[in-house]
C-alpha positions as a Markdown table, in Angstrom:
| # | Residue | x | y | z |
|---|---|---|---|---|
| 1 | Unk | -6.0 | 21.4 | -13.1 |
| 2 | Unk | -8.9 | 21.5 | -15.2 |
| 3 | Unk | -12.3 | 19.8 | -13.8 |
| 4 | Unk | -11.0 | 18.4 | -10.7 |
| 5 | Unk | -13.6 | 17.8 | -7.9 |
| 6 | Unk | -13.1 | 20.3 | -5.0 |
| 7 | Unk | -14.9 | 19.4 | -1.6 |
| 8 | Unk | -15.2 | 21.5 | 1.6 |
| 9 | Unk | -16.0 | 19.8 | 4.8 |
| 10 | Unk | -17.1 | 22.1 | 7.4 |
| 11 | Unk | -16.7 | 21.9 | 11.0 |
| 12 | Unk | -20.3 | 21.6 | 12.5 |
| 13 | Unk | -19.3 | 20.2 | 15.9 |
| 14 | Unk | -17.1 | 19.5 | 17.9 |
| 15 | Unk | -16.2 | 15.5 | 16.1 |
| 16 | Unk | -18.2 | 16.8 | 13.0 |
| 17 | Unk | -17.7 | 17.8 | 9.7 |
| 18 | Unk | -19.9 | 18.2 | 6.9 |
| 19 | Unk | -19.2 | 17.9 | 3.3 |
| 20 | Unk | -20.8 | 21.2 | 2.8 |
| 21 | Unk | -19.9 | 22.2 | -0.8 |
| 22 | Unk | -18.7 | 20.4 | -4.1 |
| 23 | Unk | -17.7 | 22.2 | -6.9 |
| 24 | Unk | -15.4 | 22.0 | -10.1 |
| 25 | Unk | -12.8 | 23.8 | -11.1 |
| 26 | Unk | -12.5 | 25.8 | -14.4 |
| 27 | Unk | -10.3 | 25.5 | -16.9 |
| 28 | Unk | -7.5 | 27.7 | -15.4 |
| 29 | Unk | -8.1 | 25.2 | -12.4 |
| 30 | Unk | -9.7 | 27.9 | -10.4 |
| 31 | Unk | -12.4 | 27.0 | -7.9 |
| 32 | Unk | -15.1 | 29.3 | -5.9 |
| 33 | Unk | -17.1 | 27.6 | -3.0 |
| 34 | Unk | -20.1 | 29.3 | -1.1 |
| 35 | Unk | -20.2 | 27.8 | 2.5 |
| 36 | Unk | -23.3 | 28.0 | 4.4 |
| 37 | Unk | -21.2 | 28.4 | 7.3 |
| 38 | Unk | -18.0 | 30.2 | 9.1 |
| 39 | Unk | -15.3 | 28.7 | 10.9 |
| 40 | Unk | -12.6 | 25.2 | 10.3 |
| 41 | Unk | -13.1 | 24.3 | 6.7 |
| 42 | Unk | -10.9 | 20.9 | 5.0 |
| 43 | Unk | -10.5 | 21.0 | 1.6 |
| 44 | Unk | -9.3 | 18.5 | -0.9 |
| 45 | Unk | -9.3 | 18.3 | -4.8 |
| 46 | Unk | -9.7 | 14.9 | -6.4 |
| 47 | Unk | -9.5 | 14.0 | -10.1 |
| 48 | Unk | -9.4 | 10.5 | -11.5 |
| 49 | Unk | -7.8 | 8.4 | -9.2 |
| 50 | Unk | -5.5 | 11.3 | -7.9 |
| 51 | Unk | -6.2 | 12.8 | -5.0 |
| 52 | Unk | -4.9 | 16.7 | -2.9 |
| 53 | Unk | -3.6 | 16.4 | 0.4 |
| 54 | Unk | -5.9 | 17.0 | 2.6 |
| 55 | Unk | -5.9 | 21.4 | 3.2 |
| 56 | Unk | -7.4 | 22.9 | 6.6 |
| 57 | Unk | -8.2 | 27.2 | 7.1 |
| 58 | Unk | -10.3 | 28.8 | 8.5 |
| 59 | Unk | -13.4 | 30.4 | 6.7 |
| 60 | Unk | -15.2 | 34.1 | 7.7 |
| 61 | Unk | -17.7 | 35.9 | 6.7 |
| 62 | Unk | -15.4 | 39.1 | 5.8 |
| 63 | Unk | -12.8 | 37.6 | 4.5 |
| 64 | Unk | -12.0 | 35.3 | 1.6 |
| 65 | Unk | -9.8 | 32.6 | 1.9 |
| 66 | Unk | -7.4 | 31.5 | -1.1 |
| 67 | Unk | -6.2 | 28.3 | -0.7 |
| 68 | Unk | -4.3 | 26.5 | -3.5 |
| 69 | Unk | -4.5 | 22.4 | -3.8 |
| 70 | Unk | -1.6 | 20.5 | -5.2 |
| 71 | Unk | -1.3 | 17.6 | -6.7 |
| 72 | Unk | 1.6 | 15.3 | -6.5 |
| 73 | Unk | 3.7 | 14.7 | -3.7 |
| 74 | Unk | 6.0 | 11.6 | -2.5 |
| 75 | Unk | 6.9 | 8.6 | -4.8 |
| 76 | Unk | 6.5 | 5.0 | -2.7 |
| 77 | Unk | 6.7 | 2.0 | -4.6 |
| 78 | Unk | 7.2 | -2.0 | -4.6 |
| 79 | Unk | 6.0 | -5.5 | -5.2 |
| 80 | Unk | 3.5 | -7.7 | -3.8 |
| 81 | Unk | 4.3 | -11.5 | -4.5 |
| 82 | Unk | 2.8 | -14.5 | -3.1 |
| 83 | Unk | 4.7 | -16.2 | -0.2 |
| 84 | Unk | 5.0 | -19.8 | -0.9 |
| 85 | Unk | 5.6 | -19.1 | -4.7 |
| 86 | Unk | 7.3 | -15.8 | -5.2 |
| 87 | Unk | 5.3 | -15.3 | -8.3 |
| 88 | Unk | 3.7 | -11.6 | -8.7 |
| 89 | Unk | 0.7 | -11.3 | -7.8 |
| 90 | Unk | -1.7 | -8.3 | -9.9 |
| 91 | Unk | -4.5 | -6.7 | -8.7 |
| 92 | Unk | -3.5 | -6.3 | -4.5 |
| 93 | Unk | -4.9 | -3.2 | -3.0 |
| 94 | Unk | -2.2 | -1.4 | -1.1 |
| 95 | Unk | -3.6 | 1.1 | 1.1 |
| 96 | Unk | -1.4 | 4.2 | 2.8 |
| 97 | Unk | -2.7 | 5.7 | 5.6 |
| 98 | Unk | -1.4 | 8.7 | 7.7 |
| 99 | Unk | -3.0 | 9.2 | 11.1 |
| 100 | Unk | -0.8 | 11.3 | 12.6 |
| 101 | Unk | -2.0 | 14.6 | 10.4 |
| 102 | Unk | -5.7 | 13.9 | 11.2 |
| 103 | Unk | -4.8 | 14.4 | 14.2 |
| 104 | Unk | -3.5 | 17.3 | 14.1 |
| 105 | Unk | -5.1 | 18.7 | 12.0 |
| 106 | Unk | -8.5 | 18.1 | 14.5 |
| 107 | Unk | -10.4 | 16.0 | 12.1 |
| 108 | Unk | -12.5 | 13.4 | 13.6 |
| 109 | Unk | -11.8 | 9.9 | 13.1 |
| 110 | Unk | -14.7 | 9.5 | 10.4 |
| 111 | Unk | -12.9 | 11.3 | 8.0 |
| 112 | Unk | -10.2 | 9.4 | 8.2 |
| 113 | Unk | -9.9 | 8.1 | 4.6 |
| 114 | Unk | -9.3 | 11.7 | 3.5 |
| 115 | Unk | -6.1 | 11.2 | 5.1 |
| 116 | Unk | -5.5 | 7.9 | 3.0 |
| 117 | Unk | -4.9 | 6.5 | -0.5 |
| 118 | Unk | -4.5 | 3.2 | -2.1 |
| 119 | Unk | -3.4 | 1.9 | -5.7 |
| 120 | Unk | -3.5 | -1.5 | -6.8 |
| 121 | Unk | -0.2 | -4.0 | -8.1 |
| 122 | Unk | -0.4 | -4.5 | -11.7 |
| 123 | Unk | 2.0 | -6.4 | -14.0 |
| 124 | Unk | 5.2 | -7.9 | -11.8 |
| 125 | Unk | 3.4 | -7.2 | -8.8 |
| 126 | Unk | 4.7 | -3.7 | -8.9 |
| 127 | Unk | 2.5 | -0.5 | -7.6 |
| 128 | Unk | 3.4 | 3.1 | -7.2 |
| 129 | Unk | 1.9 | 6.3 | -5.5 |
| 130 | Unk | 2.9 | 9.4 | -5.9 |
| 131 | Unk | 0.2 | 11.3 | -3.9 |
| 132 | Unk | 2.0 | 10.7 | -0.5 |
| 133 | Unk | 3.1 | 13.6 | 2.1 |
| 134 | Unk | 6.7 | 13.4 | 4.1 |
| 135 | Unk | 5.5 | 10.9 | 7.4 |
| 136 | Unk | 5.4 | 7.8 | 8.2 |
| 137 | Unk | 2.6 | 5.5 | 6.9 |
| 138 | Unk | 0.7 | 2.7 | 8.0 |
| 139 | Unk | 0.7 | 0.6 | 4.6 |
| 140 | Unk | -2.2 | -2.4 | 4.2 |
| 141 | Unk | -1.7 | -4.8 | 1.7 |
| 142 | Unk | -4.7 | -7.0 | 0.6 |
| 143 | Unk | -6.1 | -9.4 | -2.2 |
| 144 | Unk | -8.8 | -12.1 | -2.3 |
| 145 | Unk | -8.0 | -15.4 | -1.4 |
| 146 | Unk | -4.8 | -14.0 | 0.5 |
| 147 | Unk | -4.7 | -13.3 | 4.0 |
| 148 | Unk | -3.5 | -9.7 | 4.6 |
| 149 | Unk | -0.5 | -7.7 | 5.6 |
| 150 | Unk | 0.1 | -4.7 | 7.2 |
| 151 | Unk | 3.5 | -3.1 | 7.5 |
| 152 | Unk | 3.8 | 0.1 | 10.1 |
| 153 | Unk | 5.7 | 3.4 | 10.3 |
| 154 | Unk | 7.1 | 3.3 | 6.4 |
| 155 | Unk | 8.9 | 6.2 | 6.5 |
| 156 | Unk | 8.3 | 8.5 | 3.0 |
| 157 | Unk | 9.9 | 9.8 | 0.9 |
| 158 | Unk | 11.9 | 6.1 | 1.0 |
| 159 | Unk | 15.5 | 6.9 | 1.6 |
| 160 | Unk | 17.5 | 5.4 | -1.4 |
| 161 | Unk | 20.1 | 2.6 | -1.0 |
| 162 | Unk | 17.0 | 0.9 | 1.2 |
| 163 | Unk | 15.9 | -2.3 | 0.1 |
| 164 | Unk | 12.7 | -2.7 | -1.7 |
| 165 | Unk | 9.3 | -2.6 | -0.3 |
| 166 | Unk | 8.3 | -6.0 | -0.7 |
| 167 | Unk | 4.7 | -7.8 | 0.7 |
| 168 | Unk | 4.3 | -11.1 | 0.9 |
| 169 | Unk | 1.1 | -12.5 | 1.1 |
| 170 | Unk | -0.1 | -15.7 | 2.2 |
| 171 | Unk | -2.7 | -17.6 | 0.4 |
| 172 | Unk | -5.8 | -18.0 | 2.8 |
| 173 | Unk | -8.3 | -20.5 | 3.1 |
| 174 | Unk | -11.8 | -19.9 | 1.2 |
| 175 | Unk | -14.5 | -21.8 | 2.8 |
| 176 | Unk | -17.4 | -23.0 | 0.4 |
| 177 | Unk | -20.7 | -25.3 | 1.1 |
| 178 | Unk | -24.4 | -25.3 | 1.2 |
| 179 | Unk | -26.8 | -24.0 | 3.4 |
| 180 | Unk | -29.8 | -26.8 | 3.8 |
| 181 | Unk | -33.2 | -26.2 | 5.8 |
| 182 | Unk | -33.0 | -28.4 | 9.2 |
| 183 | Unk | -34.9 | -31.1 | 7.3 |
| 184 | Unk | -32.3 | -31.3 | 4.6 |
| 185 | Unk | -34.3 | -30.4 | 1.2 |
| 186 | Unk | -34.0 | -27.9 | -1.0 |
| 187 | Unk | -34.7 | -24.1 | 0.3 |
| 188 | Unk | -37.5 | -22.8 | -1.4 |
| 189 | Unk | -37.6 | -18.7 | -2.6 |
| 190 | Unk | -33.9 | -16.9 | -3.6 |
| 191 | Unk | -31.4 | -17.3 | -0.9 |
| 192 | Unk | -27.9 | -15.9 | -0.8 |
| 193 | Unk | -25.0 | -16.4 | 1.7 |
């Protein structure tokens, strides 16, 4: 893939990884990256809103590592309606997240989002991602003015015959007001709450 972003995070300690080189690729998709630094390297390519599987090796002086990033992967798809209503609702963030390969692959918990990817419903509610791995996923469902949902352990890819992935969210409260000084006048200078 022509000019996709490739980043390197190198091990530095024992919880740390630095994001120690950013490069992009050429256009037969081929990537080089100079670390300043030997040893557990995880690489991922991102272009757009499309996103590599995370890829871990291990880097040494002597010898070069090739390492090819794919992407693709699993489809998972559904809808996201509101509860009461049933009426689609556009514009939900639906966030898939994989814990159990961050953990083995040894990456500390602050790189987690490398090991996650989201999409957003559009028209009927529906949404789609094709960048998922074979696991099971945590999925998050959220959108303003709706309280959240979470569903756990979705197993991908979804077998077929299973019934659609369907989140129904429930519409939350929104609080509004005005914040007064104790004496009840205006405030004086820019405020924001």
């Amino acid at each position: 893939v022509s000019g996709a972003t490739v980043t390197a995070y190198l091990r530095t300690g024992a919880d740390d990884w630095d994001d120690d080189v950013i490069v992009q690729t050429n256009g037969a998709g081929e990537y080089e990256a100079q670390l300043s630094g030997a040893g557990d390297v995880l690489l991922l390519a991102e272009q757009g809103d499309d996103r590599t599987i995370p890829c871990k090796a291990i880097a040494a002086w002597d010898t070069p590592v090739l390492l090819d990033l794919a992407f693709g992967g699993e489809r998972l798809s559904g809808r996201v309606v509101d509860a009461k209503s049933g009426a689609p609702l556009a514009g939900a963030t639906v966030r898939f997240s994989e814990a159990t390969r961050r953990e083995r692959d040894g990456v500390s918990p602050h790189l987690s989002h490398l090991y996650s990817s989201s999409t957003s419903s559009v028209d009927q509610g529906r949404f789609e991602t094709r960048r998922l791995e074979p696991g099971r996923y945590r999925l998050d469902v959220s959108m303003k003015s709706y309280a959240g949902v979470t569903r756990e352990s979705v197993t991908v890819p979804f077998a077929s015959g299973e019934p659609e992935l369907v989140f129904e969210l429930v519409p939350g409260a929104i609080l509004t007001g005005t914040v007064r000084p104790a004496g009840g006048g205006a405030l004086e200078g820019d405020w924001m709450v």
